[in-house]
C-alpha positions in Angstrom: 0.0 0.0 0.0 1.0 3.7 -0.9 -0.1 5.0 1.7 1.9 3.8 4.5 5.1 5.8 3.2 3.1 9.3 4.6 3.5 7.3 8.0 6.3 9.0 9.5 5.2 12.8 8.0 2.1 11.9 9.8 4.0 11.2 12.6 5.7 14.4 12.8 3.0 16.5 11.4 0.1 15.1 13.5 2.0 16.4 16.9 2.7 19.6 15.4 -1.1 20.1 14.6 -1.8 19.1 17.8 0.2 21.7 19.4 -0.7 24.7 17.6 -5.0 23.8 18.0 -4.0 23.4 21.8 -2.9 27.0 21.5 -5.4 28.4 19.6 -8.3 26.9 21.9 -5.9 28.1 24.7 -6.5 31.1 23.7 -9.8 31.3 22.8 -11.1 29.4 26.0 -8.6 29.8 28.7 -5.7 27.7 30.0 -7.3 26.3 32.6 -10.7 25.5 30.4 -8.3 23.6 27.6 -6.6 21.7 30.2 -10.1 20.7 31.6 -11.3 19.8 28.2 -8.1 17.2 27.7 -9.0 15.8 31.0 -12.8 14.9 30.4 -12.0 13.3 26.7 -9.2 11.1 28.5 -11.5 10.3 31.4 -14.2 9.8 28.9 -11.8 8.1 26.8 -11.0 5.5 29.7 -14.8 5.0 30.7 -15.6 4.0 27.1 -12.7 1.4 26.6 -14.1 -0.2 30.0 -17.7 -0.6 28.8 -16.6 -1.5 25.5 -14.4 -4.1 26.2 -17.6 -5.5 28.1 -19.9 -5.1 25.6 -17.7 -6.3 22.7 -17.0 -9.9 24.8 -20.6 -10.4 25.0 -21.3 -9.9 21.4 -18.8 -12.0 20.3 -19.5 -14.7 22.7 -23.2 -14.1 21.3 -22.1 -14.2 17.8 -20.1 -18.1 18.7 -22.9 -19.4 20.8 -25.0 -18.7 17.5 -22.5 -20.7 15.2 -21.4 -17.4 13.9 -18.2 -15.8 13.1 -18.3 -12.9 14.8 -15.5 -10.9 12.5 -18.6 -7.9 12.0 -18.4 -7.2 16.1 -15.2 -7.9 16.5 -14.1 -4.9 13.7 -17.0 -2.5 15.1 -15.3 -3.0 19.0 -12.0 -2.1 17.6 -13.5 0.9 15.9 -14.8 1.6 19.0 -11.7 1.1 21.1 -9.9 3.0 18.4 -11.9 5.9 19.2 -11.3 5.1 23.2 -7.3 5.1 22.8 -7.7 8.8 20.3 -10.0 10.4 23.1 -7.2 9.6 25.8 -4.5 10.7 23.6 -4.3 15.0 25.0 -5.7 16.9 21.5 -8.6 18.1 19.8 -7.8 16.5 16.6 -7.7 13.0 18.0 -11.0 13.9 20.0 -12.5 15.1 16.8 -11.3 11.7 15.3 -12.5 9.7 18.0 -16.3 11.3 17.9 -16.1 10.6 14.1 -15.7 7.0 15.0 -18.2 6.8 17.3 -20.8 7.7 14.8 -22.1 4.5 13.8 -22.6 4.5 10.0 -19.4 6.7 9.4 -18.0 4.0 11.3 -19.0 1.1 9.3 -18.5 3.2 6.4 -14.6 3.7 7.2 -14.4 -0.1 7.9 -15.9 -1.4 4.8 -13.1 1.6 3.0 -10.5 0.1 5.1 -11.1 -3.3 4.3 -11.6 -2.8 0.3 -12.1 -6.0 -1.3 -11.1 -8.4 1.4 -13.6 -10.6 2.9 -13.1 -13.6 5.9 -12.8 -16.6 4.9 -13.4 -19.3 7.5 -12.5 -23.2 7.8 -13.0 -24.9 10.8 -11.4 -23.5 13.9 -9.6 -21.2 11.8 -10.3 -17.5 10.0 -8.0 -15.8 7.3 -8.5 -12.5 5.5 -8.2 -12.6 1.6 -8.9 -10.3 -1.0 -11.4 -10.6 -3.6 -10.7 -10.7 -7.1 -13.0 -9.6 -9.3 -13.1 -11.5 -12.8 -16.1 -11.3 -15.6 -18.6 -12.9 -14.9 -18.1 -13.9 -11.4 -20.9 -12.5 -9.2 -19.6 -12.2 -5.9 -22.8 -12.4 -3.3 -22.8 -12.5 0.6 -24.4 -15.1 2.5 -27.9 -12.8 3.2 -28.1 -12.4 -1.0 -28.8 -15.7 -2.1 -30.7 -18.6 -1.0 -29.8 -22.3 -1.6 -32.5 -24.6 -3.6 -31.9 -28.2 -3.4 -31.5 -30.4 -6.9 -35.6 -31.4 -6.8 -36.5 -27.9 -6.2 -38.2 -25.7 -8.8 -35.9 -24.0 -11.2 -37.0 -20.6 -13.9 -36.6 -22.2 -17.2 -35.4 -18.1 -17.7 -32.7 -18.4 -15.7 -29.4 -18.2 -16.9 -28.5 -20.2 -14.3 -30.7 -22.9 -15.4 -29.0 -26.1 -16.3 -28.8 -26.4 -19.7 -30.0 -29.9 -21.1 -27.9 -32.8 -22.4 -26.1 -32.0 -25.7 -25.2 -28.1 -24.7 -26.1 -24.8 -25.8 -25.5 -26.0 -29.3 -29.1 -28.3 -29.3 -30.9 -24.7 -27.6 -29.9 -22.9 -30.3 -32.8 -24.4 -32.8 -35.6 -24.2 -30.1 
C-alpha cells in the first residue's frame, strides 16, 4: 500500500497540529478551560474502553454461541476502542477523530473503506483475511443475498443459471 510511506510525515505532522490547536483553543477558552477539556476526553476516553471491552466480549460470545463468526463485532469493538485510545491521547484533533468514530454509519463506512475488497474466509477453527478478485462474470454475493435450492426444487426455465440440457447450448440454439 502507498499510503503507508506518509506514516512518518504523519507522525511528525500530526503532533505539530496538535500543538498549535491546543494553542489556539488556549486562547480562545482559557488555560485552565483547555486543560479541563483534555481531561474529560481522557476520562471519557477511559470509561468507554471499559464498557466497550464489556460489551464487545458479550457480542462476540453471542455471535459463537450462534455458530457465527463474529469478525462484524469484533471490527465494530475495535472501531470503538480505536476511538477510546484517540480520546485519551491529550488533542482536539484526536477527539474530533474519536467522535467521528463513534458515529455508527461513518464508522461502518470507514471499515468497509479500510477493508476494500477483502472478505473472511473461515474453515474450521480457523479465519484468514483474503482479497477478492474480481473477474467477468463472477458474481460475488454474501451469505444474506442468495438462497440455496436443493436439486428437486423448482428452477426458472429463464434463468441463466438454469441447467442447460444434455447435448449443450449448441441443441438450444434451434428451439
Amino acid at each position: 500500500m502507498r499510503a503507508w510511506r506518509f506514516l512518518p510525515l504523519l507522525l511528525i505532522l500530526w503532533p505539530l497540529a496538535e500543538i498549535a490547536v491546543f494553542a489556539w483553543v488556549g486562547g480562545k477558552v482559557g488555560v485552565i478551560n483547555t486543560i479541563g477539556l483534555v481531561l474529560l476526553a481522557g476520562f471519557g476516553g477511559l470509561a468507554l474502553l471499559r464498557l466497550q471491552g464489556l460489551s464487545l466480549m458479550r457480542r462476540i460470545q453471542t455471535e459463537l454461541n450462534a455458530g457465527r463468526m463474529p469478525a462484524d463485532s469484533m471490527l465494530e469493538g475495535f472501531a470503538v476502542a480505536l476511538a477510546g485510545l484517540l480520546l485519551i491521547l491529550p488533542g482536539f484533533i484526536s477527539d474530533i477523530m474519536a467522535l467521528l468514530l463513534l458515529f455508527s454509519p461513518l464508522r461502518k463506512l470507514l471499515i468497509r473503506l479500510a477493508l476494500g475488497g477483502m472478505t473472511l474466509t473461515t474453515t474450521g477453527h480457523s479465519a484468514t483475511w483474503t482479497t477478492r478478485k474480481s473477474e467477468p462474470g463472477v458474481v460475488d454475493l454474501d451469505a444474506d443475498e442468495y438462497t440455496e435450492r436443493g436439486q428437486s426444487g423448482p428452477q426458472d426455465p429463464n434463468s441463466p443459471w438454469t441447467s442447460l440440457p444434455k447435448g449443450g447450448a449448441e441443441e438450444n440454439k434451434g428451439s
